[in-house]
C-alpha positions in Angstrom: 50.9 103.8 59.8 53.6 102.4 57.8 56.4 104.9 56.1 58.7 104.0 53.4 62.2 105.4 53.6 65.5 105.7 51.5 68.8 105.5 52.2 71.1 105.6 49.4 74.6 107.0 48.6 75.3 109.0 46.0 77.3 112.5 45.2 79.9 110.8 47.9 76.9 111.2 50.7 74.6 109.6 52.5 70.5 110.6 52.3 67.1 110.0 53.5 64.7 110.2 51.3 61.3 110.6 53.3 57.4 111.1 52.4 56.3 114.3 54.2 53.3 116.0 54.0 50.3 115.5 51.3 53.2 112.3 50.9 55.1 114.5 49.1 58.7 113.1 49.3 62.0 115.3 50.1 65.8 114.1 50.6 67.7 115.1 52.9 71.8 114.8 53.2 73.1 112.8 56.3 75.4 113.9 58.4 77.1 111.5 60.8 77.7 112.5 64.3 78.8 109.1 66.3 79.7 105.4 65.5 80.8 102.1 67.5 80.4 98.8 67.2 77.1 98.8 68.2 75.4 101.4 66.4 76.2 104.4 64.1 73.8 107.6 64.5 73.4 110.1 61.8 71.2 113.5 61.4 69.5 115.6 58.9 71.2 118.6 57.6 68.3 120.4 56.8 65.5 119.5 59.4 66.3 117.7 63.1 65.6 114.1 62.5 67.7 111.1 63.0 68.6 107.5 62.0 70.3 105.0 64.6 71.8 102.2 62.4 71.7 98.9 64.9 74.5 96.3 64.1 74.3 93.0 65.4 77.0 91.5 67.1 78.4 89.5 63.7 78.6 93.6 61.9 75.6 93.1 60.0 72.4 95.6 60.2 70.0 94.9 62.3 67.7 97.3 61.7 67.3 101.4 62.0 65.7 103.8 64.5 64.0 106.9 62.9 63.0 109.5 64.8 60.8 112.5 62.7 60.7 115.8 63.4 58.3 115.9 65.8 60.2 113.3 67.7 58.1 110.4 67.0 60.1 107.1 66.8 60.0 104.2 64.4 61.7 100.8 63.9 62.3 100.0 60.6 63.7 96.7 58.5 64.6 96.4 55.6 62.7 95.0 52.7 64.4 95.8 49.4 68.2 96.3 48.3 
């Protein structure tokens, strides 16, 4: 099944904005709890899930882990700026 997420700053945060339910979509603030040079981790302040943000070794994104709720993980790319 293929998801669509949003990250996006804005109101000097970071958020998810996810389809739940019925699709119905909710955002959710981001609260970062590590970072190196490989990878910076962040959860949801309202509901337990997390994005892993994967750097490659030149800085750049590679891609980003989600794991949902329920604990079920995805890979996700980009595809739109």
């Amino acid at each position: 099944m293929m998801i669509t997420l949003d990250v996006s700053f804005r109101n000097k945060g970071l958020y998810l904005t996810v389809p739940k339910m019925y699709g119905v979509e909710y955002t959710f603030r981001l609260i970062p709890v590590s970072r190196d040079s490989a990878q910076a981790t962040s959860l949801t302040e309202m509901i337990h899930e997390q994005l892993v943000f994967r750097f490659s070794a030149s800085g750049g994104a590679e891609h980003v882990e989600y794991t949902d709720d329920v604990g079920k993980k995805r890979r996700l790319f980009k595809v739109g700026s």
